[in-house]
N, C-alpha and C positions, 0 to 999 in steps of 0.2 A: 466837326465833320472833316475840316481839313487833314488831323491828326490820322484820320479813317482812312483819308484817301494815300495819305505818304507812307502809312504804313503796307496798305496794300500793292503800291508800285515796289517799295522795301522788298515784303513778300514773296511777289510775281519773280523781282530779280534773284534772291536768292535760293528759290525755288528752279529758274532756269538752270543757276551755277549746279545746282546739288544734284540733277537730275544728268546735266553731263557728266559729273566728276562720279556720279555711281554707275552710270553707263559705262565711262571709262574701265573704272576698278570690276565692273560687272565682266565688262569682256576680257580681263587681266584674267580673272578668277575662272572665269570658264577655259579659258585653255589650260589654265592649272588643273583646275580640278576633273576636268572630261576624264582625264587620266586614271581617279580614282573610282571614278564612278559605279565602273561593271563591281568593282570589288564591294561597295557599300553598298550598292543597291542589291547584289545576288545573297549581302550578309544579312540585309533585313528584311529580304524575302525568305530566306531560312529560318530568321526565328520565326517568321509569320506564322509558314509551314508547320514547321514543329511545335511552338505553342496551340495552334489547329490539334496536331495529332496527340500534345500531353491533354487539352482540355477533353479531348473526345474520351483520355483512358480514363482520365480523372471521374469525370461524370460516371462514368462505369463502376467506379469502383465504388464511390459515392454509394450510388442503388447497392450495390453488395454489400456494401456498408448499413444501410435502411434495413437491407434482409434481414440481417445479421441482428441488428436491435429487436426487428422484430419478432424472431423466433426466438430471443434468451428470454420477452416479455409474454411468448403466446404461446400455446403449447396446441392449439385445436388446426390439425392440417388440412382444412378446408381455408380456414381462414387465411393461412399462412401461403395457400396456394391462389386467391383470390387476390394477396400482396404482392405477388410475385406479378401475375397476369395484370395487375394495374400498373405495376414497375415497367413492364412490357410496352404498354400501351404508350405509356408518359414517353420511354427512351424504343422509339423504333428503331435503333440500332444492334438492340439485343432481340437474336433469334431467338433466344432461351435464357430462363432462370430459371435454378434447380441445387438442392442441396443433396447431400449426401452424409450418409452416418455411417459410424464405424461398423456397424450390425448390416454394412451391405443394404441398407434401408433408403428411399428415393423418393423425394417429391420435385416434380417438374413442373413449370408454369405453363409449359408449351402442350401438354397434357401428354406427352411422350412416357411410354409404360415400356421399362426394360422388359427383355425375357429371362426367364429364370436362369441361365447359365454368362448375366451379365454380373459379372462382378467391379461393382465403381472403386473399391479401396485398391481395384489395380492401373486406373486411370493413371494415365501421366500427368493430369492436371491435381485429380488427388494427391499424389505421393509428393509433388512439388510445392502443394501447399502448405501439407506438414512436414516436410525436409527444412523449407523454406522461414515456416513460421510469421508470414507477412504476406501481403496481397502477392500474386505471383502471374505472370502473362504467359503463355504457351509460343510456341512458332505461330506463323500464321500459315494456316492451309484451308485447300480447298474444302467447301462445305460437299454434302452427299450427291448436291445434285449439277457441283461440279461447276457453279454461274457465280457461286461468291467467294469470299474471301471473308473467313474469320478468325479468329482467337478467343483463345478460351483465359477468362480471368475468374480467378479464387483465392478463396480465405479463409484460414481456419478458424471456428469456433468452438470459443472457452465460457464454459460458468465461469459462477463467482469463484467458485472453490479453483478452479483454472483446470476444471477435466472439459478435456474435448467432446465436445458433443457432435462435431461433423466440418463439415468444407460444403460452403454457397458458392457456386460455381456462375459462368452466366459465360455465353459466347453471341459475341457480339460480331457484326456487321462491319469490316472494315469498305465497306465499295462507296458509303456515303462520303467518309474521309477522303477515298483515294480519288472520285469523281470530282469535290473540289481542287484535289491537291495535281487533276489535270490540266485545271485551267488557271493554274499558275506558273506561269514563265516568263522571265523577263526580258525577253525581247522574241522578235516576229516569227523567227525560228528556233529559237531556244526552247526547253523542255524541260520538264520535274520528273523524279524518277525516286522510288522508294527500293531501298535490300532490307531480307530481313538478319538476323546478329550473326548466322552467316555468311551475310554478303552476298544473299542469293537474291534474284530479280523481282519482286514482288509485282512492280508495276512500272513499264515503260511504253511510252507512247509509240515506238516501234517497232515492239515484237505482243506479241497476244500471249496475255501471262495464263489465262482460264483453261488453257489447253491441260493447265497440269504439269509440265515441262515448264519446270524452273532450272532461267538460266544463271551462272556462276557471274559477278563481276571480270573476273578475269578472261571470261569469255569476251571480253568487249574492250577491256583496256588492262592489259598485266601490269603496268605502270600504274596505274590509277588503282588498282587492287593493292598495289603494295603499302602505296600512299595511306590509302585507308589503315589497314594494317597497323601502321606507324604510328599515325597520328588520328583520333577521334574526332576531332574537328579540325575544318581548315577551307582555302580559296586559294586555288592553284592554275596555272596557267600550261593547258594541256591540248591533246587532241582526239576527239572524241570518232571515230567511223571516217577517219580523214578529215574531218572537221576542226580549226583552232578554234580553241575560245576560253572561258575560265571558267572554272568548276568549283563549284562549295561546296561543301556535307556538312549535315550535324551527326550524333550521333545520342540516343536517349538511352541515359544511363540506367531503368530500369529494365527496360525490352531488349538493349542492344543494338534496337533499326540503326537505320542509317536514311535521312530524305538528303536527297542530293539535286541539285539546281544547273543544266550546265546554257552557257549564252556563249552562241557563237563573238566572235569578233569582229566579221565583218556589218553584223547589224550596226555595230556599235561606230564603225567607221564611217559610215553613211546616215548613222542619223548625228553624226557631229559637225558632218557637213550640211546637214538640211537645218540645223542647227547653228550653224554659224550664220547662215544665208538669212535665215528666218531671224537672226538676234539684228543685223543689220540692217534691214531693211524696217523693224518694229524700232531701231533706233532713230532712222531718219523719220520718221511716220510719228514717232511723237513730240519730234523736237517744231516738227511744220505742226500737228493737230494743238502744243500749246501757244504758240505765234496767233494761229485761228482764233483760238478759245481768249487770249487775251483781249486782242481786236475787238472782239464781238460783246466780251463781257463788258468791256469800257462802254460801249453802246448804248447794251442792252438794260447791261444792270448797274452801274457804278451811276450815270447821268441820271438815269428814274430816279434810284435812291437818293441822290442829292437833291433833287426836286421835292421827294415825298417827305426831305427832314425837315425844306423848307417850310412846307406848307405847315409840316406838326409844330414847327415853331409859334405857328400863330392861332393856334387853340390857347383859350385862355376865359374860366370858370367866369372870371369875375366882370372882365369887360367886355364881352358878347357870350353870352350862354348860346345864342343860335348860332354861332360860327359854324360852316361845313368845308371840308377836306373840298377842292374844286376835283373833278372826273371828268379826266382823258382819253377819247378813244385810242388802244394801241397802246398802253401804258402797264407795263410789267406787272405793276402792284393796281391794277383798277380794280378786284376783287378786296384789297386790302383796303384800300380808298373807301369803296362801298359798305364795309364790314365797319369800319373806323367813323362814317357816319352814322351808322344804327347805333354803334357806342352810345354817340354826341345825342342823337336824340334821346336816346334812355336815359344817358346823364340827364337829359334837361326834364324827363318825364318825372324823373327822381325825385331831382328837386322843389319841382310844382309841388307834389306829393305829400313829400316831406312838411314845406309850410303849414298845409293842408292839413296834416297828424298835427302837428303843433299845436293846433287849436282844441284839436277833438282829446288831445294831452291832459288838457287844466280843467274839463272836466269831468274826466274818468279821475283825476285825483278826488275829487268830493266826494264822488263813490264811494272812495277807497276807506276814507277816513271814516265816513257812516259803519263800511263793513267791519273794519278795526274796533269799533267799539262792541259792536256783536260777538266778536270773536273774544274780547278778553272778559267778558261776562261767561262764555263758554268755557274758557282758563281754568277761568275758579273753581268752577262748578268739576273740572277733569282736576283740579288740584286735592277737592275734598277726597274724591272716588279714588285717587289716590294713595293717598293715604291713608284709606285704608285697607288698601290692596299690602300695602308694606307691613302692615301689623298682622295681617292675615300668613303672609309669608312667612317674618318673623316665627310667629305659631308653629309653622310647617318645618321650618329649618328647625328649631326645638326638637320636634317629633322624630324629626331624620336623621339629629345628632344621635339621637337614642338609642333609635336602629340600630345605627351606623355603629355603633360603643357594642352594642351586642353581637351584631356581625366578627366585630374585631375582635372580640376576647374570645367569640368558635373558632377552634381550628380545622372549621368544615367551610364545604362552600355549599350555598344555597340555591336553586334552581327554580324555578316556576314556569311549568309544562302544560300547553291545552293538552285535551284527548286526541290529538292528532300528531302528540311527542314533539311538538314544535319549541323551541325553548324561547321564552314568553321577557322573561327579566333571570339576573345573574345577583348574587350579595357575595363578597369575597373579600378577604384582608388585606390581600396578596395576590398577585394578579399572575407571578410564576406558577401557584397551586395549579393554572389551567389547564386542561388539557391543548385547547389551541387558547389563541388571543379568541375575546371578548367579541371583538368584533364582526371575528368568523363565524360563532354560531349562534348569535341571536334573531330572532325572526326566523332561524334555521332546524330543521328536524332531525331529530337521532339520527335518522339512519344517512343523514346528511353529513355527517361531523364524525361519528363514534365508529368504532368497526366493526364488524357482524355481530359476530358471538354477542358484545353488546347491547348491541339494536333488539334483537331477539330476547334477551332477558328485559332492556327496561319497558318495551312493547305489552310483554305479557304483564310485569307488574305497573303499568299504566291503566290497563284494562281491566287488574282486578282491583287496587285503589278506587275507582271509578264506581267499579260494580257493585263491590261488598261495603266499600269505606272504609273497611279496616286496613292497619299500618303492614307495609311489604316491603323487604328487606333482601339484599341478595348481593352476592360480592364478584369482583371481574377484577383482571388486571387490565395494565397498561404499559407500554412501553414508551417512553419519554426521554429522548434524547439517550439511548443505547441502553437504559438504565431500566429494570421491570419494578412498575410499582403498582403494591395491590389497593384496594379502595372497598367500603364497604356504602352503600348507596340504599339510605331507607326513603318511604313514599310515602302521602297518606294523601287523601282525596282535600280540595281544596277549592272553595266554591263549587259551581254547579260542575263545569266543563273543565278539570284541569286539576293538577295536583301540583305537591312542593315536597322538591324533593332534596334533601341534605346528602350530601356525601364526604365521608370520611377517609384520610390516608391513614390505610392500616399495614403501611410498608414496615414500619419497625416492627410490629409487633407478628407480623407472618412470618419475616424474617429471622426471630426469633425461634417460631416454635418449628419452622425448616431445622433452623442451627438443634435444638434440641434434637428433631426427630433422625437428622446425619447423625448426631452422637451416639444418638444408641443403637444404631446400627452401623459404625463404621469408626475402624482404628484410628485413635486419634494420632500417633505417631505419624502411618503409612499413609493414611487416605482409602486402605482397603477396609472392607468389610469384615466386619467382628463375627464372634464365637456365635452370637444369638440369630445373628442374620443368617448364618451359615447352616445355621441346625432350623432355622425355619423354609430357606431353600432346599435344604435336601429333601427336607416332607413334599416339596410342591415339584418339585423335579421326578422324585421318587413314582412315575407314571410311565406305562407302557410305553407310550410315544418317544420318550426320551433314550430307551433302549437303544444300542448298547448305553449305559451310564459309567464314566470313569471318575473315580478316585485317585488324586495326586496330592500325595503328601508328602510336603518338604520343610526340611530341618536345615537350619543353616549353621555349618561348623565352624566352633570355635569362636560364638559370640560373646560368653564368658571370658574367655582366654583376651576377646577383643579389648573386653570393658575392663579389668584387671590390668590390662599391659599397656592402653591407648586411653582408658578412660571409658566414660558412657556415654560421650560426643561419640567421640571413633563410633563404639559401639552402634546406635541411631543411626550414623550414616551407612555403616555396612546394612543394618538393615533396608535403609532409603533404597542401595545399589541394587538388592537383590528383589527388591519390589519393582522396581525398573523392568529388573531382566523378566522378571515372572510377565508384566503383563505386556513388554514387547514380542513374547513367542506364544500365548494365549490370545484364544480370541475373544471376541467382544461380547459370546454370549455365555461364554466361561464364567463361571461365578470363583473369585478367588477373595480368603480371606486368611485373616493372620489368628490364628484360634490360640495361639501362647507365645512367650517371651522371646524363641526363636521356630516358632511352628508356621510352617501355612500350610492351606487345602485349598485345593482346587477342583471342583467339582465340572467335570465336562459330559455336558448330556451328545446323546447321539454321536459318541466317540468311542470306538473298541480300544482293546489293550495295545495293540500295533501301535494305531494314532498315537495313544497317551503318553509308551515308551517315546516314540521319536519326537513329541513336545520335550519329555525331562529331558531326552539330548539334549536338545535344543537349550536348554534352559540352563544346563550342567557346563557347556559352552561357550555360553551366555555370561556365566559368573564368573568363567576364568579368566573371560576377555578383558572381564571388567577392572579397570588400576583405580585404586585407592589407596594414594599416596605407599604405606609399607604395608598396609594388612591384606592379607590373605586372602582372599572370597573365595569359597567355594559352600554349594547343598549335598548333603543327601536327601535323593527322591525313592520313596516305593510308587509302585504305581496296582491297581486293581481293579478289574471292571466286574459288571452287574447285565447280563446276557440275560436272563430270564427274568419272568415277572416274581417266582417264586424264592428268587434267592435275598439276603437282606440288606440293606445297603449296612447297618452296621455290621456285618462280617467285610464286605468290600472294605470299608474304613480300619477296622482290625486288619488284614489281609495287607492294603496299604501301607499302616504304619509298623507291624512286621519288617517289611520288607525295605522303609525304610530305616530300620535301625539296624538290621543285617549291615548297611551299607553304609552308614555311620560307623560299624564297629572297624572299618578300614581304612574310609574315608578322613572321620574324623581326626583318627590320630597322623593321618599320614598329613593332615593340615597344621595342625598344632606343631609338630616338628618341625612343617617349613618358616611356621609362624616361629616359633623361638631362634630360627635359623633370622629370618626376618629383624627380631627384638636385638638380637647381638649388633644387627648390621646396624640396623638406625641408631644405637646406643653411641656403637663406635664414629660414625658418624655426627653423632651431634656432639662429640668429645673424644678426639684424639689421645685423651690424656688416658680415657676409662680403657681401650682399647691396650694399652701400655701396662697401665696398671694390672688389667686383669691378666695381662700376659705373666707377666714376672711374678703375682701373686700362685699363678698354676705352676711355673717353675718353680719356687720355694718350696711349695705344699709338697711335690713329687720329692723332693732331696730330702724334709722333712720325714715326710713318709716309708722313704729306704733308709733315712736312718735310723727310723724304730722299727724294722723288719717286717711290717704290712704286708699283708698277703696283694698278689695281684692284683684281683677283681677291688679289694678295699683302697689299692693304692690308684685303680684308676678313678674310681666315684673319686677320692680325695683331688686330682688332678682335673675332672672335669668341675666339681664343684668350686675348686680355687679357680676356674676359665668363669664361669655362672656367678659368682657370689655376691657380685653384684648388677645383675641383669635387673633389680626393681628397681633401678634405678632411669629407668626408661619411661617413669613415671612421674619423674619431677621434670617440670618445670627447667626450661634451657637459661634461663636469666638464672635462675641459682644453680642450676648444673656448672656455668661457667663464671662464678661471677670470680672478679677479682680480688675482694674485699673480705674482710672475716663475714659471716653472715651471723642473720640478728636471730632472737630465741625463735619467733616464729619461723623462719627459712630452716631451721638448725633442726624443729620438729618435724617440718613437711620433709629432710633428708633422713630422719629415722625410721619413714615409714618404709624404705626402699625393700629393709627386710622384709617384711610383711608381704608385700609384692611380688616381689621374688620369689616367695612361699606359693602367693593364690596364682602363679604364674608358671610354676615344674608343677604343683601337684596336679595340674589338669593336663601332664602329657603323663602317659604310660615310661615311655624311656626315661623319666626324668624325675620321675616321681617319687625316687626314694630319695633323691637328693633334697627334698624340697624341708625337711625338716632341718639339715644342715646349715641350707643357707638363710631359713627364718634363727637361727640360733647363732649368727656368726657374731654377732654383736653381741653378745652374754659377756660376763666376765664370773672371773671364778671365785667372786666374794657376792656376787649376785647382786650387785647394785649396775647391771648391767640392761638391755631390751630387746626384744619388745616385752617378756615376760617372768624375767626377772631368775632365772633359773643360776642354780650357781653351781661350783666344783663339778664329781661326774654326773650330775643331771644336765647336765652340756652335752651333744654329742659330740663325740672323738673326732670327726670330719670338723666339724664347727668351730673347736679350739685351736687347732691346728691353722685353719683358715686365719681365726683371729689372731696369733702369732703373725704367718706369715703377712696377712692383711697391714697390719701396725708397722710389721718393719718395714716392708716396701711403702707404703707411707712418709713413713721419717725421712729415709735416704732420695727419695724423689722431689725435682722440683711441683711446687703447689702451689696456686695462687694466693689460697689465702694459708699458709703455713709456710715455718720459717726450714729452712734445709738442714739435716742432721748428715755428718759421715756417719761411717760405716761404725766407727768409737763410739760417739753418741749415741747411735740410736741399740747400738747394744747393752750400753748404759740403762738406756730406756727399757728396754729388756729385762737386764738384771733387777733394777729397781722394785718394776711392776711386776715382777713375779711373786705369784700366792695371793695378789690381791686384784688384778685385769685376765693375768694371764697364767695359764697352767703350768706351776712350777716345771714340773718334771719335761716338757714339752721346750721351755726358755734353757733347761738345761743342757739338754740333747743340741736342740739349736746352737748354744754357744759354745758347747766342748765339739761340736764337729765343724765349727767356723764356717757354718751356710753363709750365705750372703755374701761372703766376702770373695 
């Protein structure tokens, strides 16, 4: 106890030290810090304020927000108006809740009924909601009756798809705010004062803002106006009406406000002196009240308690069990004394007690031992019964594997339903076949779990299972994790109250006879609809109602020409581009299909001839826009309509496609030309070299051709067909077009075929078309062991031989990648040689006695 006491004089003293040395540093820090004081204090009175007025919008928008869920979920505008009015109720700061739809259409909580020449899509809180596209706050002004002060907050709303559906609006109450935010000022005469993002006076304690005559900031301080201006936030030391003292603003970055705080300075002068006075005099008051409090506690309580440890020293269990605590009138702890003898007696009652059970102990054991033998006579007897609860089991789990093995090997799930659809037990391989987890619908009813459509069919076949006993069978989809799967679900009655009901996934095999049933009605290429579907919609359209009915038939140019010079890739995708175009300018109840190789129809009910034309515009505009790396797009459309019930739709269709083959006989070729215009370019493009080559092959052919006196017209087909002669070759392959190396027999065959090309590629333009046998024959030679058909001497055309001359020698004298370089000697060599047997004597003759080439 001694240790008790040294420590607490310890205590007492460094408690005195610590109490002066923070008085000390206390009144250091107060004269320091007075200084900052107005400034901290007016800064966390601003956020106060302003967290006050973000929480009041917040909450606001919140409910707007609640609207808003609730009308994308509910569509019946009682109820919707009953949401509003309870929204109302909860937040009495909202005058009103009320939405608006693009249709000039209005549900109001307030029960507020526009008049018919109120148009709300011209509201300013409308136009700023969807300007805005985000919650949005209005100014604040006077309400109608001229006592309040509100603002109007809204929000646009979007479906899923993100079409506007309207703006929930809602004007709420600022005077609850602004009534608090009166009776916040921080000091005796200081004031709060709200602007709205004008800077106009919303609410000051001494001017009356209701009047309606709102005043400017600048009315009251130009300096202070500028300030703001400047700076968004801030604590400045200014003068308000004659007044010093320091001013803070916030300013809220959604609305614009402005709350502003201003405190004189003289408060603050005089409460730091009532403050200084008031710190010293609590300092001398406690240095004397701990002096008191030592004094007294030494007394009071230090002496008791040294007495009361003595006396607890002399409790002791074993050498007086009656010991008691002695009791002192006047004694601090005499409650504790009296409490700590009732202890001693209980202890000692205990004990008595205790001996007492001791006895009464040794013979409840004999008891025990009697009853132990009872009990393991009962053992045995629960050991037998046992036992053969385990072989019973055993049995049971046998029977259940069985099940269970049959369960496993259906790949159905099994059900068992009372008559009241409630699902009773579950058998299942696989626990994902579920519709929900296991858990969810057992002890549960259809119409608990499944979704309507559902309910309704396994309801009905529940009740006839039930009633006739015979097997009921019926199919329903599902949607399961974004994915639609259908199910085929038979019944059959099962005991007295209840059936068992198997159900199967027949998602593959629906699946299937869908895939089936698109095929034969729809273009496997396009994705459009085929010939059969097209001629069973015209019968089913072919009905007065649908009058006018148009026919649009379009032909796409120069598909042939596409697949010939690009290939039947190309080819596919031009068709892909033009199925695009077709049913971006069609509408959706338009029936379009592709009825042949480059055809489509378009059947458009309740569309006269006007409309139809300005679709094919549309469509004809459509294709030209369209770029597809170098080929061409372009249709011919006829167009035809069906005005009366008595005229036939096959004449319309005839009439149609008349009209558009008129328009193919212009179109088409004038596409085809830009498309060979096109093949030259890509050619020379994808090879610099062919571009040269062909050049100087047309110059030859022309000198060749003036020096056997050729007529005009013959000498120019010879000079375009040496430009052309090899245009098939826009068909090979750019790896062997450029390769470096000699190429192997099969690259060497896929380059013979360029003639041939060449050929299905002029004979399909008009301009070009007589050349086209030329340049299929330029590769002959005049012993006929030459290609593509082997033709020899004048069974060559004249154009063709000539070609192949000049073809061979610009060859020889040009560099090649994979051939070696001849001059101008050699390769005339080559010349002389092969004549009579590549090349046509008389032709190598002329060449070489007028020294072409050189």
């Amino acid at each position: 106890m001694r240790i008790f006491f040294k420590k607490y004089y310890s205590i007492g003293i460094i408690i005195a030290v610590v109490i002066g040395l923070i008085m000390w540093i206390q009144y250091n820090y107060f004269i320091e810090s007075i200084k900052t004081e107005v400034e901290n204090t007016l800064d966390s009175r601003l956020d106060y304020m302003a967290s006050k007025i973000d929480g009041h919008i917040q909450r606001n928008q919140k409910a707007l927000e609640a609207v808003e869920s609730f009308i994308l979920l509910e569509s019946d505008e009682e109820k919707i108006l009953n949401f509003m009015q309870a929204l109302m109720r909860i937040n009495p700061t909202f005058q009103s809740i009320y939405f608006g739809t693009p249709e000039n259409e209005m549900m109001n909580g307030s029960g507020f009924i526009p008049p018919a020449s109120f148009d709300l899509r011209t509201r300013p809180w409308y136009i700023a909601a969807l300007n805005e596209n985000k919650h949005i706050i209005t100014r604040p002004y006077l309400n109608a009756s001229k006592d309040n002060w509100i603002v109007t907050l809204a929000k646009p709303v979007y479906d899923e798809q993100n079409r506007l559906i309207g703006v929930v609006a809602g004007d709420s109450l600022l005077q609850s705010t602004l009534d608090s935010l009166e009776k916040q000022k921080i000091s005796d005469r200081g004031y709060t004062f709200l602007l709205d993002s004008n800077h106009s006076v919303m609410l000051h304690p001494e001017y009356e803002i209701m009047t309606g005559i709102i005043l400017s900031l600048s009315d009251l301080s130009m300096d202070l106006s500028i300030e703001l201006l400047n700076n968004r936030n801030g604590i400045i030391f200014t003068s308000l009406d004659g007044v010093e003292g320091y001013m803070g603003w916030r300013t809220f970055d959604d609305s614009g406000w402005v709350i502003g705080s201003f405190a004189p300075m003289s408060d603050f002068v005089n409460q730091r002196l009532q403050k200084m006075t008031i710190f010293l005099i609590a300092a001398l008051s406690t240095i004397l009240i701990l002096l008191i409090i030592f004094v007294l506690q030494k007394k009071y309580v230090i002496n008791p308690i040294k007495d009361l440890d003595d006396d607890i020293q002399k409790i002791s269990a074993v050498k007086n069990i009656t010991y008691r605590l002695p009791i002192r009138l006047g004694d601090p702890f005499f409650e504790l004394r009296i409490t700590a003898n009732m202890v001693l007696e209980k202890t000692e009652d205990y004990f008595k007690e205790m001996t007492k059970n001791q006895k009464a102990l040794k013979g409840a054991n004999k008891d025990l031992y009697a009853t132990l033998k009872q009990l393991t006579a009962v053992e045995e007897e629960l050991r037998s019964q046992n036992e053969e609860l385990i072989l019973n089991k055993q049995a049971l789990e046998v029977s259940e594997r069985k099940n269970r093995a049959i369960v496993e090997v259906l790949p159905d799930i099994i059900f068992i339903l009372n008559d009241d659809g409630v699902f009773l037990d579950c058998l299942v391989n696989q626990d994902d076949q579920l519709y929900v987890k296991r858990e969810h619908f057992i002890s549960k009813s259809i119409s608990e779990v499944m979704p309507e459509p559902i309910i309704a069919m396994s309801t009905h076949a529940i009740d006839q299972a039930i009633a006739t006993g015979e097997l009921q069978r019926f199919e329903y989809e599902l949607e399961i994790e974004g994915k639609l799967n259908y199910y085929e679900m038979r019944m059959i009655k099962f005991m007295d109250q209840g059936v068992l009901s198997i159900v199967r996934d027949i998602t593959e095999q629906k699946l299937n006879q869908i895939r089936i049933e698109k095929l034969s009605y729809h273009d496997q290429l396009t994705g459009l609809y085929n010939r059969r579907f097209y001629e069973e919609e015209q019968r089913r359209l072919d009905v007065p109602r649908n009058l006018p009915l148009s026919v649009m038939m379009l032909d796409v140019n120069g598909l042939k020409l596409t697949n010939d010079a690009f290939g039947h890739f190309a080819g596919d995708q031009l068709l892909l581009h033009v199925t695009k175009v077709i049913k971006e300018h069609c509408r959706l109840d338009d029936i379009i299909a592709r009825i042949g190789g480059d055809e489509f129809i378009v059947l458009l009910p309740k569309t006269d001839i006007t409309e139809a034309k300005k679709i094919a515009d549309r469509i004809r505009k459509g294709t030209v826009a369209q770029k597809m790396d170098n080929v061409v797009i372009s249709v011919s459309i006829g167009c035809a309509s069906k005005t009366s019930e008595e005229q036939s739709v096959s004449d319309i269709f005839i009439r149609a496609e008349d009209q558009m083959y008129r328009e193919k006989l212009t179109e088409s070729q004038s596409m085809r030309n830009k498309t060979i215009q096109v093949i030259i370019k890509t050619l020379n493009e994808k090879s610099s070299r062919e571009k040269v080559h062909s050049d100087q092959v047309a110059k030859l052919c022309n000198k060749i051709g003036k020096a056997m006196y050729l007529d005009d017209q013959t000498l120019s087909e010879l000079v375009t067909a040496g430009q052309l002669h090899d245009i098939g070759k826009i068909a090979i392959r750019d790896e062997i077009l450029n390769k470096s190396g000699r190429l192997t027999d099969q690259e060497y065959e896929e380059v013979k075929k360029h003639s041939e090309s060449g050929y299905l590629i002029l004979k399909s333009v008009d301009a070009y078309s007589s050349l086209a046998e030329d340049i299929l024959s330029h590769h002959e030679r005049w012993d006929g062991q030459g290609y593509p058909r082997g033709l020899k001497t004048t069974e060559i055309p004249l154009i063709a031989r000539i070609i192949s001359v000049a073809d061979a020698y610009e060859a020889m004298i040009s560099q090649s990648l994979y051939k070696a370089t001849y001059n101008h000697k050699e390769a005339r060599a080559e010349l002389r040689k092969y004549a009579g047997t590549q090349f046509d004597p008389e032709i190598v003759r002329i060449f070489l006695e007028q020294n072409i080439g050189l």
